[in-house]
OpenMM code with the backbone's topology and positions (N, CA, C; nanometers):
from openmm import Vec3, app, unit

residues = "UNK UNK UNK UNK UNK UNK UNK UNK UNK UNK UNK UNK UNK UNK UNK UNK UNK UNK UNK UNK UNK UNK UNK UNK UNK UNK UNK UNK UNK UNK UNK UNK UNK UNK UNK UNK UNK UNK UNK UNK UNK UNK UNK UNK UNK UNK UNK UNK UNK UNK UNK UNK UNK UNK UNK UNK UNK UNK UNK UNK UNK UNK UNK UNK UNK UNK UNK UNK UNK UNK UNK UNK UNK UNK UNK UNK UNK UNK UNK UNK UNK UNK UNK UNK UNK UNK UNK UNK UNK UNK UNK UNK UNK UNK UNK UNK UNK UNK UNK UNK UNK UNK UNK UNK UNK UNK UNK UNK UNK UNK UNK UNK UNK UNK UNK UNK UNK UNK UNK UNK UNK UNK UNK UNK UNK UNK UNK UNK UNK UNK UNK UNK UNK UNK UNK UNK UNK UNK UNK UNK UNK UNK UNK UNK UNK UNK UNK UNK UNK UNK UNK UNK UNK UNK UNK UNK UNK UNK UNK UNK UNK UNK UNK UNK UNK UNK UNK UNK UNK".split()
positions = [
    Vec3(0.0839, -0.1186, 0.0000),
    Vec3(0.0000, 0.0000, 0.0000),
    Vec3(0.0881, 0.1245, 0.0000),
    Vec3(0.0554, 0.2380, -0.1043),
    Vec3(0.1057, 0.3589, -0.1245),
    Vec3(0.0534, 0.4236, -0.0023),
    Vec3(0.0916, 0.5284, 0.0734),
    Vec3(0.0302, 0.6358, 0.1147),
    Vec3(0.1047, 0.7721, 0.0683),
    Vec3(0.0608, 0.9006, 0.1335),
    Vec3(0.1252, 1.0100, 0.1096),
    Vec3(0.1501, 1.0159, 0.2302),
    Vec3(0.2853, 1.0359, 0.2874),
    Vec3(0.3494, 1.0287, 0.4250),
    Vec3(0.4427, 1.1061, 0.4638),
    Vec3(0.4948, 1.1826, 0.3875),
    Vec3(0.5945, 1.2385, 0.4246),
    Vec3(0.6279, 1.3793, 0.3388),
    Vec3(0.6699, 1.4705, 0.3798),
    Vec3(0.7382, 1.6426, 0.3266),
    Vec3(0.8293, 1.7063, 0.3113),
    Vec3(0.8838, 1.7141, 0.1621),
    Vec3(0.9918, 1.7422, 0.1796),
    Vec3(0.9950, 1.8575, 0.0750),
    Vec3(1.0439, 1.9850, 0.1470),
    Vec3(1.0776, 2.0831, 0.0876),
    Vec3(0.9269, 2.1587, 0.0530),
    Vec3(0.8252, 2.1490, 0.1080),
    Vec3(0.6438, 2.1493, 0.0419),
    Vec3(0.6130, 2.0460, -0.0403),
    Vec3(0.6770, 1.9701, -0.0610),
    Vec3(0.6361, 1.8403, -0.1149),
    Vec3(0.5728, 1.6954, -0.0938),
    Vec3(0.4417, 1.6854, -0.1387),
    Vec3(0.4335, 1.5290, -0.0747),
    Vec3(0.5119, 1.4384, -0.1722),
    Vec3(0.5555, 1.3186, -0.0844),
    Vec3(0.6267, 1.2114, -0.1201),
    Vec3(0.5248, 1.0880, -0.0941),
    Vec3(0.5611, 0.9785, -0.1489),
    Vec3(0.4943, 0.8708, -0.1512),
    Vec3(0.5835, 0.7948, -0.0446),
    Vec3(0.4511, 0.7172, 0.0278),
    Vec3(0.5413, 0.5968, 0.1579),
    Vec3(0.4938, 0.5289, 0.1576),
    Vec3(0.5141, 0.3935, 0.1310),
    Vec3(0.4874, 0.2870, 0.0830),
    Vec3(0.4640, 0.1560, 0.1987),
    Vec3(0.3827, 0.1204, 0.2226),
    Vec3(0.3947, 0.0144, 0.3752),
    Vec3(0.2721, 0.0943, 0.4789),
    Vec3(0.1836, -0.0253, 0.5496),
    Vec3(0.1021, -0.0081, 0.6742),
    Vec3(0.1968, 0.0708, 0.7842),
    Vec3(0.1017, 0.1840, 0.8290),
    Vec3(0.1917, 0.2596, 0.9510),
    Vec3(0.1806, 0.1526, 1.0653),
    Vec3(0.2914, 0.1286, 1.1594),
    Vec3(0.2407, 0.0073, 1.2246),
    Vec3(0.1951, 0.1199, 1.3539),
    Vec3(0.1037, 0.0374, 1.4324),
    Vec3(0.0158, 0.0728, 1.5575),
    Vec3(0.0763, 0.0085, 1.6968),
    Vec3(0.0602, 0.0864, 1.8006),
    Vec3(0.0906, 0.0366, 1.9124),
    Vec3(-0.0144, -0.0656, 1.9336),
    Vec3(0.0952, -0.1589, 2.0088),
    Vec3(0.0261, -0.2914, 2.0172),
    Vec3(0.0818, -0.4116, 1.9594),
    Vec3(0.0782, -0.3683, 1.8316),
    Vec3(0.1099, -0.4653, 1.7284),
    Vec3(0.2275, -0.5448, 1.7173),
    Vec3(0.2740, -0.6794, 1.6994),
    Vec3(0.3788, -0.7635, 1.6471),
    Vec3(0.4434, -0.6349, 1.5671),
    Vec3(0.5674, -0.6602, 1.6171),
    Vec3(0.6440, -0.5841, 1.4995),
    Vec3(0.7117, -0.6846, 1.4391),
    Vec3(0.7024, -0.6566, 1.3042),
    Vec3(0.7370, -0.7417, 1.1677),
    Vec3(0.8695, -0.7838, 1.2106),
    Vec3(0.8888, -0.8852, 1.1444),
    Vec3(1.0731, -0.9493, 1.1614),
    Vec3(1.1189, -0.9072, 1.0496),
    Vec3(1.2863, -0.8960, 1.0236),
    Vec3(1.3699, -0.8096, 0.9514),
    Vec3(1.4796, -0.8910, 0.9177),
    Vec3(1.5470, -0.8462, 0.7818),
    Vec3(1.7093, -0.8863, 0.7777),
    Vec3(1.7523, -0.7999, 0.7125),
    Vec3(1.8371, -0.6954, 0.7689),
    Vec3(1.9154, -0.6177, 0.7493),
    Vec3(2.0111, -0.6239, 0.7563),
    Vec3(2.1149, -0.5247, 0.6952),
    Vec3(2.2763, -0.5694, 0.7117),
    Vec3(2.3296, -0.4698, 0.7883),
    Vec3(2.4309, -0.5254, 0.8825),
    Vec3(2.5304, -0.4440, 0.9251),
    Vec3(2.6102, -0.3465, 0.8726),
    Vec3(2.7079, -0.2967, 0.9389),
    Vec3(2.7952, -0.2305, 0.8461),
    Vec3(2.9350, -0.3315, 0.8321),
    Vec3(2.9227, -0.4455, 0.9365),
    Vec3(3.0145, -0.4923, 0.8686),
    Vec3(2.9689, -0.6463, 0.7928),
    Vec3(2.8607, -0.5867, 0.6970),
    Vec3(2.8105, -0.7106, 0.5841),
    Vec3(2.7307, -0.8215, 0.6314),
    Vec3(2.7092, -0.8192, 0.8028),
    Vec3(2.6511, -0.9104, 0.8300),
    Vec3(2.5060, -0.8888, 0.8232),
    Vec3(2.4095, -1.0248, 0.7977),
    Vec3(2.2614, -1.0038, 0.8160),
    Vec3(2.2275, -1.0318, 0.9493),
    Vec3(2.1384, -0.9413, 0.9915),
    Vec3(2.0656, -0.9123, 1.1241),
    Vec3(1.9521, -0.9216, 1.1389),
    Vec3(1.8889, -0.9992, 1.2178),
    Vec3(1.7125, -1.0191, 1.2053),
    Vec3(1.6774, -0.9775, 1.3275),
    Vec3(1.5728, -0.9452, 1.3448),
    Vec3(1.4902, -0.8925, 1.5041),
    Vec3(1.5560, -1.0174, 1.6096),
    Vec3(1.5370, -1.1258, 1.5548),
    Vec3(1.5345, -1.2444, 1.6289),
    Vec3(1.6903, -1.2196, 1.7279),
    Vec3(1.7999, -1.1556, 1.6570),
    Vec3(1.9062, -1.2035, 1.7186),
    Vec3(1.9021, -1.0589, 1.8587),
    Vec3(1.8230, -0.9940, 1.8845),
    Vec3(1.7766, -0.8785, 2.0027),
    Vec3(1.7015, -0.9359, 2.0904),
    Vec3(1.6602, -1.1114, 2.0553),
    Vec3(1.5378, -1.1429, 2.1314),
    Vec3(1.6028, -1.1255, 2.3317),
    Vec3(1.4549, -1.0787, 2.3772),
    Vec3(1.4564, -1.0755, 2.5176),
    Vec3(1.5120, -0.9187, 2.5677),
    Vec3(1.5471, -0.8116, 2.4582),
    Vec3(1.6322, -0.6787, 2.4580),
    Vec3(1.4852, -0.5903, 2.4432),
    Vec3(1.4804, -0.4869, 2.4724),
    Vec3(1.3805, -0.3790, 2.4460),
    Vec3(1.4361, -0.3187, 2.3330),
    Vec3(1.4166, -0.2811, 2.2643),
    Vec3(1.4550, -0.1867, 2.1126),
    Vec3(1.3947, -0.0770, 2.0683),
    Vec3(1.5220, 0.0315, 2.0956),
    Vec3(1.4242, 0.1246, 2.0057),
    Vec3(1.5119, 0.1530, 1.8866),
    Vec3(1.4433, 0.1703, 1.7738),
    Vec3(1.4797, 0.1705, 1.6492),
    Vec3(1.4515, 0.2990, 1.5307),
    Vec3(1.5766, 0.4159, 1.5697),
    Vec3(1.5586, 0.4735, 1.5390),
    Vec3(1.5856, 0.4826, 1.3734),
    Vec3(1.4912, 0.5745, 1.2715),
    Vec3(1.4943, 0.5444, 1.1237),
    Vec3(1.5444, 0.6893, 1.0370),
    Vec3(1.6497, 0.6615, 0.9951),
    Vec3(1.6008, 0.8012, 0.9419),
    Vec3(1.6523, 0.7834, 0.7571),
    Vec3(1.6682, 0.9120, 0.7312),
    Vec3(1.6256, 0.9230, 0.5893),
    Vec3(1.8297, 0.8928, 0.5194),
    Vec3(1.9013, 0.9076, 0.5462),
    Vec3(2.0439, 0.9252, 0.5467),
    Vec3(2.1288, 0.9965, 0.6695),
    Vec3(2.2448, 0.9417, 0.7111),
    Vec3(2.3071, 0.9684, 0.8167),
    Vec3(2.4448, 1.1027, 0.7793),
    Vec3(2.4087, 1.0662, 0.6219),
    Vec3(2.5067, 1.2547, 0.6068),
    Vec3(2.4444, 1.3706, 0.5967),
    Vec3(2.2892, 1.3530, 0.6317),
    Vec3(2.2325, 1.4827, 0.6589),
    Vec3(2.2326, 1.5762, 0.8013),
    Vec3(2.2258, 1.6621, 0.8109),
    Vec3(2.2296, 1.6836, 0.9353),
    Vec3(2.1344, 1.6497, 1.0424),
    Vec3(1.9861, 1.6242, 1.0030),
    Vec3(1.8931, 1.6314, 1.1329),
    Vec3(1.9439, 1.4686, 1.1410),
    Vec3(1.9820, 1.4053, 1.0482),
    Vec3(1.9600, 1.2345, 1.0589),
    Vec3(2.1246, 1.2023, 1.1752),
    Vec3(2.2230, 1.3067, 1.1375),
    Vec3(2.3323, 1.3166, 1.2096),
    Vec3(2.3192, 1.3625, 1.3623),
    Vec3(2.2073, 1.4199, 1.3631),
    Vec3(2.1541, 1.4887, 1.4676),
    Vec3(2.1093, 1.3690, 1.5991),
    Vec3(2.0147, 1.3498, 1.4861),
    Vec3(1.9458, 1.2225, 1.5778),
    Vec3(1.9898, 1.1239, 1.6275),
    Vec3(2.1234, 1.0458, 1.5235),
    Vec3(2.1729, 0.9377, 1.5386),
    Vec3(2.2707, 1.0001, 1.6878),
    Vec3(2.3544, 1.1195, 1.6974),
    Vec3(2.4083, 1.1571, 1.7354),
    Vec3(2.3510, 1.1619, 1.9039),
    Vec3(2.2231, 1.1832, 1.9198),
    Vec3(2.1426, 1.2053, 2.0403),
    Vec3(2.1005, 1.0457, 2.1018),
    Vec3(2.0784, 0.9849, 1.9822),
    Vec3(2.0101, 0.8507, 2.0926),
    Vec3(2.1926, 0.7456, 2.1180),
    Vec3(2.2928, 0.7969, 2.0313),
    Vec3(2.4210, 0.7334, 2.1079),
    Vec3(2.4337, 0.8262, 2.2440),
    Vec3(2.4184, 0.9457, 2.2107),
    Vec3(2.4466, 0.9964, 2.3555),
    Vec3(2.3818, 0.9316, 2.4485),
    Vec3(2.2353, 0.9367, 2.4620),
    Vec3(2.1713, 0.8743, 2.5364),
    Vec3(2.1677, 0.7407, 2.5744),
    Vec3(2.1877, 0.6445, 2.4830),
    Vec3(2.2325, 0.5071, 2.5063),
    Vec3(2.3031, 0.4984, 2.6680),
    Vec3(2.4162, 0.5660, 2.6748),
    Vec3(2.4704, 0.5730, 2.7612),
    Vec3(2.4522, 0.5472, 2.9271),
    Vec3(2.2919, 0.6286, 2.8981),
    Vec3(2.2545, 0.6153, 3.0535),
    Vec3(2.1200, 0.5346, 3.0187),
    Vec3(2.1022, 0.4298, 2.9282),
    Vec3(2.0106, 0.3253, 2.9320),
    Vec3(2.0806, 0.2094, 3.0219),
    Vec3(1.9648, 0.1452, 3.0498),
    Vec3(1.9740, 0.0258, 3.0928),
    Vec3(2.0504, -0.0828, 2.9998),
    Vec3(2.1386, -0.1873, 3.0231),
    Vec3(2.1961, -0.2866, 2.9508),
    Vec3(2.0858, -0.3785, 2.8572),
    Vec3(1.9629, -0.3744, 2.9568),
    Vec3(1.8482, -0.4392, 2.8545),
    Vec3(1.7926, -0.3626, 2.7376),
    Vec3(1.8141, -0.2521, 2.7125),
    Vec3(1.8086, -0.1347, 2.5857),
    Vec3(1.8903, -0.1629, 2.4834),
    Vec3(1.8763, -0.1840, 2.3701),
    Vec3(1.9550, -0.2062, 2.2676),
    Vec3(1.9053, -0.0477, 2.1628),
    Vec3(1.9720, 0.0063, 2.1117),
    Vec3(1.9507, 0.1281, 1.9893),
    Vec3(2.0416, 0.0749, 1.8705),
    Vec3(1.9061, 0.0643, 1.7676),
    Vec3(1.9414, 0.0458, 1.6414),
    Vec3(1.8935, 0.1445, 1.5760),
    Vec3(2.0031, 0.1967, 1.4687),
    Vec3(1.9382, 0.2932, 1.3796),
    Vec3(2.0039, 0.2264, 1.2304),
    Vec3(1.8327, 0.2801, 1.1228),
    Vec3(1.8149, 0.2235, 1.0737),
    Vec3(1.7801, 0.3199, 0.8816),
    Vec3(1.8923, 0.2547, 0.7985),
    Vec3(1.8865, 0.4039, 0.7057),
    Vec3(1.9068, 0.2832, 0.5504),
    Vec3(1.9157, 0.3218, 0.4536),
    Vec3(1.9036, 0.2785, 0.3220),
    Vec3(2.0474, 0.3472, 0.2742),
    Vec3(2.1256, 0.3695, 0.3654),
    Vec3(2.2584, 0.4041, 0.3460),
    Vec3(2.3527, 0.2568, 0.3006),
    Vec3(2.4790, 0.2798, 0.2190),
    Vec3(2.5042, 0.1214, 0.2292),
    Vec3(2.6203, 0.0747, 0.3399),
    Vec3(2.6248, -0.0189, 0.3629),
    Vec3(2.6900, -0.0403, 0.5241),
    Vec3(2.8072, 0.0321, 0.5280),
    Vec3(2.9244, 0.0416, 0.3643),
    Vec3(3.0175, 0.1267, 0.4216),
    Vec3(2.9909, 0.2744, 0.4346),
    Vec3(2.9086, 0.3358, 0.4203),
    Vec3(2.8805, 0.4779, 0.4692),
    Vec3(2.8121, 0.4590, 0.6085),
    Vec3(2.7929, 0.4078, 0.6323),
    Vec3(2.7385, 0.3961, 0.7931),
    Vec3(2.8464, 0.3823, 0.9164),
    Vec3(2.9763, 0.2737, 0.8542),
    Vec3(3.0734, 0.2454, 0.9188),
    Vec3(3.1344, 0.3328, 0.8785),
    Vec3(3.1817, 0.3845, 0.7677),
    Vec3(3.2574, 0.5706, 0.7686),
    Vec3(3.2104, 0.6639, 0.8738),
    Vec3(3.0529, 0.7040, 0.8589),
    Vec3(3.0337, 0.7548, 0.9197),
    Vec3(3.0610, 0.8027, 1.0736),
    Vec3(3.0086, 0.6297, 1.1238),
    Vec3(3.0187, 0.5961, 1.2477),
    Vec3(3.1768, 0.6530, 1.3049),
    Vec3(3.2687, 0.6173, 1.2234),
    Vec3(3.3925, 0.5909, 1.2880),
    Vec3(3.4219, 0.7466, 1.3146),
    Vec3(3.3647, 0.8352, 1.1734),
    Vec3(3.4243, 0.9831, 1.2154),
    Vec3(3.3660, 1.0407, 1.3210),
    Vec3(3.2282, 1.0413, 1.3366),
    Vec3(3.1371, 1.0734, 1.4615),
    Vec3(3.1728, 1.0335, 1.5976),
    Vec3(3.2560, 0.9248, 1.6049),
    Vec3(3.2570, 0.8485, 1.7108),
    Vec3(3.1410, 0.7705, 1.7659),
    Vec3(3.0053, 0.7159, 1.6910),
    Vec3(2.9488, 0.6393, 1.7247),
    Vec3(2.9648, 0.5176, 1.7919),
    Vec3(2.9603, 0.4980, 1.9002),
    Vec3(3.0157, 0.3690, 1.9689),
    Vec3(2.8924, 0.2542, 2.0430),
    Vec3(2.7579, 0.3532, 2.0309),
    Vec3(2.6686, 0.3252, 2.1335),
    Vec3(2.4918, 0.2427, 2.1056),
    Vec3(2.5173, 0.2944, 1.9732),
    Vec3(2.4134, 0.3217, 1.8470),
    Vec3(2.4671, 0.1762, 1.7506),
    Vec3(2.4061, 0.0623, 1.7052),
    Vec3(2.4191, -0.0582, 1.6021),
    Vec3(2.3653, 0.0282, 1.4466),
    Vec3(2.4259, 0.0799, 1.3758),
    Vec3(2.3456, 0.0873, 1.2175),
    Vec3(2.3190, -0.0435, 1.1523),
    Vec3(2.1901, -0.0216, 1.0960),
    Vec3(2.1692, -0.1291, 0.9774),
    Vec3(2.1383, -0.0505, 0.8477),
    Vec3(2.1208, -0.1513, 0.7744),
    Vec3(2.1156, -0.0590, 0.5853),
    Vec3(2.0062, -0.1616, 0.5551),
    Vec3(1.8794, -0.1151, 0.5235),
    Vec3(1.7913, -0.2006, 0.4465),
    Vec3(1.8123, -0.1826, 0.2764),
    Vec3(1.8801, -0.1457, 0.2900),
    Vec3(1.9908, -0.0530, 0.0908),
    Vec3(1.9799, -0.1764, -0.0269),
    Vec3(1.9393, -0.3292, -0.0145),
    Vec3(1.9098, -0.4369, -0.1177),
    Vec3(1.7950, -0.4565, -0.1150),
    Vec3(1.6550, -0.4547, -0.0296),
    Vec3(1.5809, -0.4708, -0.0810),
    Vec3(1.4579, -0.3904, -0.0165),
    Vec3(1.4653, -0.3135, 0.0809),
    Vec3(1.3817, -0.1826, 0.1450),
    Vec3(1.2310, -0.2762, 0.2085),
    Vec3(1.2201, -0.3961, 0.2234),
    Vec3(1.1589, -0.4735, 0.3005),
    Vec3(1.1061, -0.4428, 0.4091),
    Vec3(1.2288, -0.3929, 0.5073),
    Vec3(1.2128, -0.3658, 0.6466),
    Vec3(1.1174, -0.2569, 0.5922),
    Vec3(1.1775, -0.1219, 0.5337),
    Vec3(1.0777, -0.0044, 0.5115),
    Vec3(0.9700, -0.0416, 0.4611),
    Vec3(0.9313, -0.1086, 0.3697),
    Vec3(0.8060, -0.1599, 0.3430),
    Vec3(0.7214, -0.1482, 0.4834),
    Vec3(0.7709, -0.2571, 0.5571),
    Vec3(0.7063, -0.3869, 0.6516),
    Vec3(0.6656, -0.3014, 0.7608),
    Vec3(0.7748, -0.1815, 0.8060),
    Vec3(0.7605, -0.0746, 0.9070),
    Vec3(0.6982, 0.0491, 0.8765),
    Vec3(0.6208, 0.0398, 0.7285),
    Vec3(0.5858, 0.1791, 0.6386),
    Vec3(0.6353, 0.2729, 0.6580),
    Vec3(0.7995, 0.3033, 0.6491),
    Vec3(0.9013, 0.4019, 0.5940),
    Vec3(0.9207, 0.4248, 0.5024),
    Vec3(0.8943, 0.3413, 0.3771),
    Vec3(0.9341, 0.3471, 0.2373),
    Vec3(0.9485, 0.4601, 0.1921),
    Vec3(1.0243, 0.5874, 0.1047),
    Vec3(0.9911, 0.6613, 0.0839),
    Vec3(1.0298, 0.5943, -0.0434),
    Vec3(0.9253, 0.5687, -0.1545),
    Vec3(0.9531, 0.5499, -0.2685),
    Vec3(1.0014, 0.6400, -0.4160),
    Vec3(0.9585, 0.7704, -0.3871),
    Vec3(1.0367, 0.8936, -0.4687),
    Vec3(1.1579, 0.8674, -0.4476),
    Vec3(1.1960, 0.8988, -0.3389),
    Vec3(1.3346, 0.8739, -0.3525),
    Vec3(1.4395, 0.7786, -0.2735),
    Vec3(1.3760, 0.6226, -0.2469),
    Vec3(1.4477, 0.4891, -0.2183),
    Vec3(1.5473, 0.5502, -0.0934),
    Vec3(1.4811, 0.6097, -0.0050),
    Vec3(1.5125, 0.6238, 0.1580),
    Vec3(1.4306, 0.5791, 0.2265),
    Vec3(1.4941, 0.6158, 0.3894),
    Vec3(1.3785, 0.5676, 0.4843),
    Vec3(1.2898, 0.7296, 0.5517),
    Vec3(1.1752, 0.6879, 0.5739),
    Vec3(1.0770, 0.7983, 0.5988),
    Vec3(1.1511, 0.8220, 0.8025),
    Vec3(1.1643, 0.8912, 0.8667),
    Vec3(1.2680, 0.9445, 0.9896),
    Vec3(1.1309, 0.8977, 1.0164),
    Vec3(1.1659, 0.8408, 1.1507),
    Vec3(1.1027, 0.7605, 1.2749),
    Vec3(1.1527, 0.6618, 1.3557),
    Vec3(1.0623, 0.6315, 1.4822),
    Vec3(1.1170, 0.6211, 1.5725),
    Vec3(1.0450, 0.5054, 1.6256),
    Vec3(1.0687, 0.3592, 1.6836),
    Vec3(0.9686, 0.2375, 1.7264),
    Vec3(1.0347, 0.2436, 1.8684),
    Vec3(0.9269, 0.1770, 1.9458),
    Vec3(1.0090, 0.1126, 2.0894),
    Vec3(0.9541, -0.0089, 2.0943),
    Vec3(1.0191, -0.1379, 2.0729),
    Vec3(0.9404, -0.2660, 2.0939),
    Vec3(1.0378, -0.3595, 2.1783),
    Vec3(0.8800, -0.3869, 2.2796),
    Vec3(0.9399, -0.4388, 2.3908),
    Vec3(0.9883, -0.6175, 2.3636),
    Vec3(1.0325, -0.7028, 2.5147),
    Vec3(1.1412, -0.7724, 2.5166),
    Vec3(1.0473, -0.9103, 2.3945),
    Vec3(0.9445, -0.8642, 2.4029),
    Vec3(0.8423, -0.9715, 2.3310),
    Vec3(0.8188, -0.9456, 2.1665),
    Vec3(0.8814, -0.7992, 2.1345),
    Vec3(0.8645, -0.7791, 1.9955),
    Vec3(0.7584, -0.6669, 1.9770),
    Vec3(0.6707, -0.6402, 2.0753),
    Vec3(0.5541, -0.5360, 2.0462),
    Vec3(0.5615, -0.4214, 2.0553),
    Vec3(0.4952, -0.3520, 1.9293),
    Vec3(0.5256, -0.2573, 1.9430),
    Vec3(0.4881, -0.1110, 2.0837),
    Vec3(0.5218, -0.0629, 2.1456),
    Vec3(0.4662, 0.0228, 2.2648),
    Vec3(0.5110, 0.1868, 2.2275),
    Vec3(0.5729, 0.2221, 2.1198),
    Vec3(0.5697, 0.3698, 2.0757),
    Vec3(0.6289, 0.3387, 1.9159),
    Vec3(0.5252, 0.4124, 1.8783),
    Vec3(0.5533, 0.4293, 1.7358),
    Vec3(0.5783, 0.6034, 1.6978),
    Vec3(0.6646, 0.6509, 1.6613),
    Vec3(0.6254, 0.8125, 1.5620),
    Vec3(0.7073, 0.8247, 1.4074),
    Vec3(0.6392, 0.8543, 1.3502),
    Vec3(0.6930, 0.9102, 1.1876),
    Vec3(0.6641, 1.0352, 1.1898),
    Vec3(0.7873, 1.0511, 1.2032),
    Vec3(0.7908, 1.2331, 1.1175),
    Vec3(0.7619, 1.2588, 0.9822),
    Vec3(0.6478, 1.3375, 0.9974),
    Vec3(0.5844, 1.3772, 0.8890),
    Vec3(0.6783, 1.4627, 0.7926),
    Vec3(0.7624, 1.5620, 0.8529),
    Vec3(0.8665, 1.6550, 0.7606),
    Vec3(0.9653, 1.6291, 0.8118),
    Vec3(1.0809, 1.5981, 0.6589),
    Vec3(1.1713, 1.5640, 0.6428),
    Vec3(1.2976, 1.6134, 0.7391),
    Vec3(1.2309, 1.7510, 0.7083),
    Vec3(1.4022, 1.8387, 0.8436),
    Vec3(1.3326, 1.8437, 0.9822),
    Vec3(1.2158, 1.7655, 1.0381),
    Vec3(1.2303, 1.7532, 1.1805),
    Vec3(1.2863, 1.6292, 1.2614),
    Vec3(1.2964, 1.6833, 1.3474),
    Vec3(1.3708, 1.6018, 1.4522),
    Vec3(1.2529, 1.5170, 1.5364),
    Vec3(1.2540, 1.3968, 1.5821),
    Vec3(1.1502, 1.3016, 1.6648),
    Vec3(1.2074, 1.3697, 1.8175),
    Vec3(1.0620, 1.3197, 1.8667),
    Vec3(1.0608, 1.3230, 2.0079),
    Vec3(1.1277, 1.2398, 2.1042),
    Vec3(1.2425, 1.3142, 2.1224),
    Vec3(1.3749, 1.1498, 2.1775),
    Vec3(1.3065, 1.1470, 2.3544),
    Vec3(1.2288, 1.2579, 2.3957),
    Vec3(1.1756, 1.2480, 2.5473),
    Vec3(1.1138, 1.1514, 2.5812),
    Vec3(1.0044, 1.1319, 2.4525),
    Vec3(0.8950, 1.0546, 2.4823),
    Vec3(0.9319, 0.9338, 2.4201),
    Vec3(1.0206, 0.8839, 2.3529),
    Vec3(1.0382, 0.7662, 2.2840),
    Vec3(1.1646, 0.6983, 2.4229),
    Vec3(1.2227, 0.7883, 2.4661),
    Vec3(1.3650, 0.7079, 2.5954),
    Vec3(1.2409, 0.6675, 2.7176),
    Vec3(1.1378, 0.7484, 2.7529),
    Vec3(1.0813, 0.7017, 2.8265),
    Vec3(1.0059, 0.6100, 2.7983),
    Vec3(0.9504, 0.5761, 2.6726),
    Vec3(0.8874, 0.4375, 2.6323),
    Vec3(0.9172, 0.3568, 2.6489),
    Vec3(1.0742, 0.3270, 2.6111),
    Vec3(1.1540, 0.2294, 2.6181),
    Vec3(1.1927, 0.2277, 2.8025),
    Vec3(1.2267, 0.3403, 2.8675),
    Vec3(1.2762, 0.2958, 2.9943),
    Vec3(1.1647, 0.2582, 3.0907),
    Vec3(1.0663, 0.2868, 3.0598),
    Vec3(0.9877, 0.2202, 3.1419),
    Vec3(0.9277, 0.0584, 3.1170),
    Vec3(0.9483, -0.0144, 3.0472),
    Vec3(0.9812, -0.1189, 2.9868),
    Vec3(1.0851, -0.1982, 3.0542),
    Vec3(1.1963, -0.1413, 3.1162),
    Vec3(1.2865, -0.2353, 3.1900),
    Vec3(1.2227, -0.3149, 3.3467),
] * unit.nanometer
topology = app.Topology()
chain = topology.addChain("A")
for resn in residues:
    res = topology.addResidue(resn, chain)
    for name in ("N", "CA", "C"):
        topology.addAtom(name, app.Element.getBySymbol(name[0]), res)
C-alpha cells in the first residue's frame, strides 16, 4: 500500500507500507550491518529496542538524531539495545560511524531490498530512503511507541520515545 506520508521541501512524497500501531507484532527483519553481516529482530530477542529510522546519516537532522540517541544510550539500561536504521550502504554507515565516534548506536542498511521499510511503512519510494522515525518494541517484539515524522528536516521526540523504552525495563 502507497500512502502520502511524508514532506519534503512542500512536497508530498509517496510511503509505501502499513503505519504500524501500538500494540502490534512488529514485523521481523534482515538487514545488514555495516560490517556485511545479516541481522534479524530475532538475534535482540529478550532486549527492548528502540529503532531509530532516518532518511540518510550525512544529513544533518539524521546526524543529529543518530548523534542524540548514542548519547543517550549511555545512561540506558543494559536491557536497551539502539538500532538505527537508514538505506545508506553499510560502508557509509561504518565511515560515518567511525568519524562521529558512534560507539553506542548498532546501524543497519535495508539498501538491497527496502523490506524492512516496506514492513515498518518508511518506504519513501520517490526517492528509495527511509521515511525518519522512531519504534520502541518491547522484550516480546511489540510494538509500545511508534512516531513518523511527517517533515523531512524535523527532529523526533527522543523524550517521549527514551521514556517508552525505559519504562519497559
Amino acid at each position: 500500500m502507497a500512502r502520502r506520508g511524508m514532506e519534503l521541501a512542500g512536497n508530498e512524497l509517496t510511503v509505501q507500507g502499513e503505519m504500524l500501531q501500538v500494540g502490534q507484532p512488529a514485523p521481523d527483519f534482515i538487514l545488514t550491518a555495516n560490517n556485511w553481516q545479516a541481522k534479524t529482530l530475532a538475534e535482540y530477542a529478550g532486549k527492548i529496542k528502540i529503532i531509530s529510522i532516518v532518511p540518510s546519516l550525512d544529513t544533518r537532522v539524521c546526524a543529529t538524531q543518530t548523534r542524540r540517541f548514542n548519547q543517550e544510550a549511555s545512561n540506558l539500561s543494559d536491557n536497551i539495545v539502539v538500532l538505527t536504521v537508514s538505506a545508506d550502504l553499510p560502508y557509509a554507515q561504518r565511515r560515518w560511524c567511525a568519524a562521529e565516534g558512534i560507539d553506542r548506536v548498532e546501524t543497519l542498511s535495508d539498501h538491497k531490498t527496502m523490506n524492512f521499510s516496506t514492513a515498518y511503512g518508511v518506504n519513501v519510494v520517490d526517492l528509495r530512503i527511509c521515511q525518519r522515525s522512531v519504534f520502541v518494541l518491547d522484550r516480546d517484539n511489540l510494538v509500545r511507541y511508534a512516531e513518523y515524522v511527517y517533515k523531512m528536516g524535523d527532529e523526533p521526540d527522543y523524550e517521549v520515545a527514551l521514556a517508552a523504552a525505559r519504562i519497559l525495563v
